[in-house]
C-alpha positions in Angstrom: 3.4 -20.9 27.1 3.7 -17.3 25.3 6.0 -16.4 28.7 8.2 -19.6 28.3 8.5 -18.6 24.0 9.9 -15.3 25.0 12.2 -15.9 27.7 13.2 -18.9 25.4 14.3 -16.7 22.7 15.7 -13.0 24.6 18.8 -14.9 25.0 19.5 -15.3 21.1 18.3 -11.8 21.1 19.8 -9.6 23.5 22.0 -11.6 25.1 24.9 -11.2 22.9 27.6 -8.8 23.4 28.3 -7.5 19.6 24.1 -6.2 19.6 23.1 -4.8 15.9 20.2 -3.5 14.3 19.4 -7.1 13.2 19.0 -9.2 16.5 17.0 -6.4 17.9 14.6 -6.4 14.7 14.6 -10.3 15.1 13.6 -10.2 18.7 10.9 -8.1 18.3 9.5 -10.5 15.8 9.6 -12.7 18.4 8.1 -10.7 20.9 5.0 -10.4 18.4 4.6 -14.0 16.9 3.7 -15.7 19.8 1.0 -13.5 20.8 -0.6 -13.3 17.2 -0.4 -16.9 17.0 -2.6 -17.5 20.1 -5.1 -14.5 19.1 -5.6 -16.5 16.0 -5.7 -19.8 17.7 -8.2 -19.1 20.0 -10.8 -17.1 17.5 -10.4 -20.4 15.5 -11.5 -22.1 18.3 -14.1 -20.1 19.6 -15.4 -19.7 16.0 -15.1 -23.6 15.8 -17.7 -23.6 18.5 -20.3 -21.4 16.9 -22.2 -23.3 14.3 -22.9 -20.5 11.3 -19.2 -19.1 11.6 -17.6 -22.8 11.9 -19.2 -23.4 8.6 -17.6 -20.3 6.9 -14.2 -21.5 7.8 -13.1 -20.4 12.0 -9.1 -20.7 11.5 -10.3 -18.6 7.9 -11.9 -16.3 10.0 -10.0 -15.5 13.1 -7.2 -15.1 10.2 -9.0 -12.4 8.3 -10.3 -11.0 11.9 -6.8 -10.9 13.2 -5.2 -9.2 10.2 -8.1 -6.7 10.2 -6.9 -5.7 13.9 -3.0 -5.1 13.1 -4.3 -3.1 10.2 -6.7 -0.9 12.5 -3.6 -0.3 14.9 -1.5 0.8 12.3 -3.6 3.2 10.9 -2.4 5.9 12.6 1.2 5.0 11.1 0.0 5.0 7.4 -1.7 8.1 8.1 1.9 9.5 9.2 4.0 7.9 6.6 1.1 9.5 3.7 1.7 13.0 5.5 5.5 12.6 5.6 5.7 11.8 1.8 3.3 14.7 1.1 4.9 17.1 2.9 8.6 15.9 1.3 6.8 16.0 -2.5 6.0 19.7 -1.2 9.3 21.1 -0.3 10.9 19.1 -3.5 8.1 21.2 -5.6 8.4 23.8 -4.3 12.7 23.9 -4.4 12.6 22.3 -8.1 12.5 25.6 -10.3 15.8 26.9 -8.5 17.4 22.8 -8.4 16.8 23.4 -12.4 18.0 26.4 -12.9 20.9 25.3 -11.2 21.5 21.7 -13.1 20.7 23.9 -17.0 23.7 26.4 -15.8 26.7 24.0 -14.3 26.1 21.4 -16.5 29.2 18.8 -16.1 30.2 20.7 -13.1 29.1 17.7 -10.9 30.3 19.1 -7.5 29.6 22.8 -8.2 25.8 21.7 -8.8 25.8 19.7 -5.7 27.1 23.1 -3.8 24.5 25.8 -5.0 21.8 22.8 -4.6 23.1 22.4 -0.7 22.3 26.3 -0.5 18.9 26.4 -2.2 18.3 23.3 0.7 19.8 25.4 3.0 17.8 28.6 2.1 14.5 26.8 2.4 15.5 24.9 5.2 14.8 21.8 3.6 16.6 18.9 4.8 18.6 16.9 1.2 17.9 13.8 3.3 14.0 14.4 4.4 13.2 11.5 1.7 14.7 9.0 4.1 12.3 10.1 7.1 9.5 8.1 4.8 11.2 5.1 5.5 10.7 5.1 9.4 7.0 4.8 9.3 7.9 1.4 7.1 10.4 0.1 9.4 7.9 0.4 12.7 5.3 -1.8 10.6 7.5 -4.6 9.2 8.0 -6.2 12.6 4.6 -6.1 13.6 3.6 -7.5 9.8 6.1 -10.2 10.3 5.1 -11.2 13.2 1.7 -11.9 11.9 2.8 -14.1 8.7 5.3 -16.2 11.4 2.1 -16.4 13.9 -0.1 -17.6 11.0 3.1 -20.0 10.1 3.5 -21.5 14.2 -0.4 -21.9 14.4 -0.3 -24.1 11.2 2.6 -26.2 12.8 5.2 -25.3 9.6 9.0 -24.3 9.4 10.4 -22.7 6.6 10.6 -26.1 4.4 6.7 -26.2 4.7 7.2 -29.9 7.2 5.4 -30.0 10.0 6.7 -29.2 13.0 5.4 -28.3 16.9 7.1 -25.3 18.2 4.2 -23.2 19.2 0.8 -24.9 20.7 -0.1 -25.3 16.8 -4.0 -26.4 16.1 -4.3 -30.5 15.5 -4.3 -31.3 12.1 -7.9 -32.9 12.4 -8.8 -28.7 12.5 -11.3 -27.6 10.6 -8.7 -25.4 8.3 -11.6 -24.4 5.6 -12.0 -21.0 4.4 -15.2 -20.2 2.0 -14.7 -22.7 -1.0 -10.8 -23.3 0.2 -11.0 -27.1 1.8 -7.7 -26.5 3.9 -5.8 -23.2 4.1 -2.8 -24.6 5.9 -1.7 -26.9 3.3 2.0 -26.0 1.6 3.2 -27.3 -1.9 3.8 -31.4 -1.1 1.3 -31.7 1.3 -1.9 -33.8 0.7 -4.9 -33.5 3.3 -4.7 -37.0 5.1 -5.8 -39.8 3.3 -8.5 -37.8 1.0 -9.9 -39.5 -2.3 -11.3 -37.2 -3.7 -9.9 -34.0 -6.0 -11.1 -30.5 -6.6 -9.2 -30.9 -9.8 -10.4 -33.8 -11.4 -7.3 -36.2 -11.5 -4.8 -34.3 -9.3 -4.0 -35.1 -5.5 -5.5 -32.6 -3.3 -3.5 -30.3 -1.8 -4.2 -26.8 -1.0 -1.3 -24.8 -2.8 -2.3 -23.1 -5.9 0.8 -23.8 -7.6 1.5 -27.5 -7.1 -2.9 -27.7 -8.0 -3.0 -25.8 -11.6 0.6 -27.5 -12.6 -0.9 -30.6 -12.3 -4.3 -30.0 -13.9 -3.3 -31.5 -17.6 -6.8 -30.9 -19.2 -7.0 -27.0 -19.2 -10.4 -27.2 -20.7 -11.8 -29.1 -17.7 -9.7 -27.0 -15.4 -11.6 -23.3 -16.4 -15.1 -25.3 -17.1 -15.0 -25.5 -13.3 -16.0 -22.4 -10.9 -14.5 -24.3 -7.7 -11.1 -24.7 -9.8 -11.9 -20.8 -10.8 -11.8 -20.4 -7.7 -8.0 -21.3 -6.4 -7.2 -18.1 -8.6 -9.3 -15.7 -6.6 -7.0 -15.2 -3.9 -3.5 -14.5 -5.9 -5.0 -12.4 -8.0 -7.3 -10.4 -5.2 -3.8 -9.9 -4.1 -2.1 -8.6 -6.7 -4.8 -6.7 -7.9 -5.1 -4.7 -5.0 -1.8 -3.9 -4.2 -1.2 -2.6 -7.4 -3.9 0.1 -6.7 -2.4 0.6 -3.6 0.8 1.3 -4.6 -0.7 3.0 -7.9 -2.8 5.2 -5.4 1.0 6.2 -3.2 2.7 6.9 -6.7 3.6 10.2 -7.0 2.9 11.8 -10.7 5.2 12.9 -12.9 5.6 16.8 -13.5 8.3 18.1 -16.4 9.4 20.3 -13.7 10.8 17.7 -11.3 14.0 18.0 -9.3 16.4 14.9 -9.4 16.0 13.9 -6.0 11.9 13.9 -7.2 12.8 11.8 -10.0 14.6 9.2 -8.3 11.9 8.7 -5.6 9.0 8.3 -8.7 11.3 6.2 -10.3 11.5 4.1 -7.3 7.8 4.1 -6.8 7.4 3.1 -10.4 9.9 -0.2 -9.3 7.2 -1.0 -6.2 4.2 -0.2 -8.4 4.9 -3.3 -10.5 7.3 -5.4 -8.4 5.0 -5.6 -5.2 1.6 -7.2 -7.6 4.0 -9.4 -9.0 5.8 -10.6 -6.0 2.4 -11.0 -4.7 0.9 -12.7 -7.3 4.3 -14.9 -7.1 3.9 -16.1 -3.4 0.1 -16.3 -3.8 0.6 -19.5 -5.6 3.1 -21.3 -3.6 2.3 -20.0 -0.5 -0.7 -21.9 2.1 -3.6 -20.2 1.3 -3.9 -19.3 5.0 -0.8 -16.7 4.4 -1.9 -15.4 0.6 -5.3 -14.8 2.7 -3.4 -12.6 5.1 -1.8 -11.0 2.9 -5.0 -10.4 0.8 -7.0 -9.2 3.8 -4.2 -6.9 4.0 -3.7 -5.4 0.6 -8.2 -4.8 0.7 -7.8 -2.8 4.0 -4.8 -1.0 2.7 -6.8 0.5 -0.2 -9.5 0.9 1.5 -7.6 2.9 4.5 -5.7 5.1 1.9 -8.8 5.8 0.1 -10.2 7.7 3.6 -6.8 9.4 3.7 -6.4 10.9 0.3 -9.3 9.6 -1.8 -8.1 7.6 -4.7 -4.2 9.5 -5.0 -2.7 9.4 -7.7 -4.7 6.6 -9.7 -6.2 8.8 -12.3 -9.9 7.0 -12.2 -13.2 7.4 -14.7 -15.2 9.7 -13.2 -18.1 7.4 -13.1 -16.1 5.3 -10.4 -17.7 5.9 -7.0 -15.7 8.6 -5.0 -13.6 9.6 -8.1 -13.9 13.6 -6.9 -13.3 12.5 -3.1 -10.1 14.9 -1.8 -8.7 15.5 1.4 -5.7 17.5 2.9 -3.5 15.0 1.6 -4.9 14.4 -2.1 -2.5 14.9 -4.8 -3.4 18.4 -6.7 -3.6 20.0 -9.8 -0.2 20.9 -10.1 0.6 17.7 -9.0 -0.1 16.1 -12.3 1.5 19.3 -14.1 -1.2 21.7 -14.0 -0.9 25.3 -13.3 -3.2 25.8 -10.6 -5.1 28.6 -12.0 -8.4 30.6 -10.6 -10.9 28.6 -12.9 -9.8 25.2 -12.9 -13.5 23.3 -11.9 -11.5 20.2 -10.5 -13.9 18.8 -12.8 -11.7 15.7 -13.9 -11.6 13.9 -10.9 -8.2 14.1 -10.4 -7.8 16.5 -7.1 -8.8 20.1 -6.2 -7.8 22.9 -7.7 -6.7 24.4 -4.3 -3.2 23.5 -2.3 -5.1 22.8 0.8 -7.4 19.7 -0.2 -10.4 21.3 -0.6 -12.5 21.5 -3.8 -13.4 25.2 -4.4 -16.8 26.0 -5.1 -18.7 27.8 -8.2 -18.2 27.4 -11.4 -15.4 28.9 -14.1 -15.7 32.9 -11.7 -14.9 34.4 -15.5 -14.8 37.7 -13.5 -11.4 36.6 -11.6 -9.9 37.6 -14.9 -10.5 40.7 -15.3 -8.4 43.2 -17.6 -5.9 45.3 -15.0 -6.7 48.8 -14.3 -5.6 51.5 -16.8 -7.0 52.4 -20.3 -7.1 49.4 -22.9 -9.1 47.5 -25.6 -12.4 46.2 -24.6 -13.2 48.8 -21.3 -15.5 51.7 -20.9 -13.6 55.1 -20.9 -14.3 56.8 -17.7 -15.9 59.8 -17.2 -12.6 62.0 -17.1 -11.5 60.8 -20.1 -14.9 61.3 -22.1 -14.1 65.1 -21.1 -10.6 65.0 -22.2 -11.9 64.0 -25.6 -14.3 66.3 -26.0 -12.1 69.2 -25.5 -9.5 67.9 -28.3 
């Protein structure tokens, strides 16, 4: 059946003459759906046969299981794209003095400052369009991440209008679609569950969409008096939650010294940092729960796998949180946030080490690293020459 879906859809694919970036995107997705869909159809089923897992929820499971995969394969991916941006925040550093300098002394001279900058790149053989490299570690993942949401979407039997449809070997609708306290993760906005009577919201049909659920709860206080209407929030807000710290954690901090091309990728980042949560939080409620529980699963592993990679970035955390002075090769440093990186800085504030290489140095303050420089001066012992010297005048 996965054979039949792909030779199926090559044609639309590749088979046209006027081939773009697009169609091959598109058949990739393809390529990946139909596979993703049957892993996760046939963990439901196999955790529909096990009694303690069918209770949890098996299409809720083998969705969370599924996702938990894709994530482990890209890992290796993140872990480039999080070396790639570190390594273009580094050459922009270490370039922006110079960029400055340049920017205070043509100022108004647009194309004279965009020629000495093209020779400060060019002296430091730094690339002016290295930023974009970031974007290719992106562009490999979206397919695969893609083909996961439109997997979820064909094993559910739904088209873009949220109907029903058949065009993968979707589960019956008699499925046990639960989740934890979730009745029916595949449900859209419009959809009830069958013929049920009953209501998690007292008064409201059920359906499973958080949206179309809350907007027609009209007693509020009966809505919040409820944990298992509580608990239609959970998800969304999981969601958003988490890929704020995510993207919080990837945000590059601000230093006064920055170099255009530095502020325009942090004020980019600042964009993502608050547009991603929202947009999250957004398709959480008017999404299947089945799809917000993807993308949940995914936002969790995300923090979790940038965590092992550079400890907690650049979310400036208390230091009672757990891990607050973790630091790797990648963690954002000292001079990072603005901070000279100076002999006795203790790295003390959770924020980094005080080294460029990642790792915390050891000791404490070393008040001896700043000692006066040789020669006679105020506050050191005259040697023995000069003792003599004195004594004769």
């Amino acid at each position: 059946m996965i054979a039949a879906h792909l030779l199926a859809s090559a044609p639309h694919a590749v088979g046209a003459v006027d081939l773009n970036p697009i169609d091959y995107i598109a058949f990739l997705i393809s390529v990946l759906r139909y596979p993703i869909g049957w892993l996760i159809e046939t963990l439901s089923k196999a955790f529909a046969s096990f009694g303690p897992l069918a209770a949890i929820g098996p299409f809720g499971l083998a969705v969370v299981v599924t996702t938990l995969v894709i994530r482990a394969l890209l890992f290796p991916i993140m872990g480039w794209n999080l070396r790639t941006q570190r390594r273009i925040q580094r050459e922009q550093r270490q370039v922006a003095p110079q960029l400055n300098d340049i920017r205070k002394r043509y100022k108004g001279q647009t194309r004279k400052i965009s020629e000495e900058s093209q020779k400060v790149y060019a002296e430091h053989g730094i690339s002016p369009f290295s930023s974009m490299s970031g974007c290719v570690p992106l562009l490999v993942q979206l397919p695969v991440l893609y083909g996961l949401y439109w997997g979820i979407r064909d094993v559910i039997g739904m088209d873009s209008t949220g109907t029903s449809r058949v065009t993968f070997d979707a589960l019956p609708k008699s499925f046990n679609f639960g989740f934890l306290w979730i009745h029916n993760v595949a449900q859209t906005i419009g959809q009830a569950i069958g013929s049920a009577t009953s209501s998690v919201i007292t008064g409201c049909p059920l359906t499973n969409s958080h949206g179309q659920a809350i907007a027609c709860a009209t007693d509020w206080s009966r809505l919040v008096s409820h944990p298992a209407n509580l608990a239609l929030l959970i998800f969304p807000i999981l969601t958003g939650l988490a890929y704020f710290i995510q993207s919080k954690m990837t945000m590059q901090p601000m230093r006064p010294d920055m170099s255009d091309m530095e502020r325009q990728m942090a004020s980019s980042m600042k964009t993502v940092v608050y547009f991603m949560p929202l947009m999250s939080l957004f398709f959480g409620f008017i999404w299947p729960q089945g799809l917000t529980l993807y993308w949940m699963t995914a936002a969790l592993v995300m923090v979790g796998q940038q965590y092992q990679l550079m400890g907690w970035g650049g979310l400036r955390v208390p230091s009672w949180v757990p891990g607050a002075g973790r630091t790797t090769s990648l963690s954002y440093t000292r001079s990072d946030f603005g901070a000279a990186p100076t002999p006795t800085s203790t790295g003390g504030d959770g924020l980094g080490p005080a080294s460029s290489n990642g790792a915390r140095r050891s000791g404490r303050g070393a008040p001896e690293v700043h000692q006066a420089p040789a020669g006679p001066g105020r506050g050191r012992a005259p040697s023995r020459a000069q003792r003599k010297a004195r004594r004769r005048r």
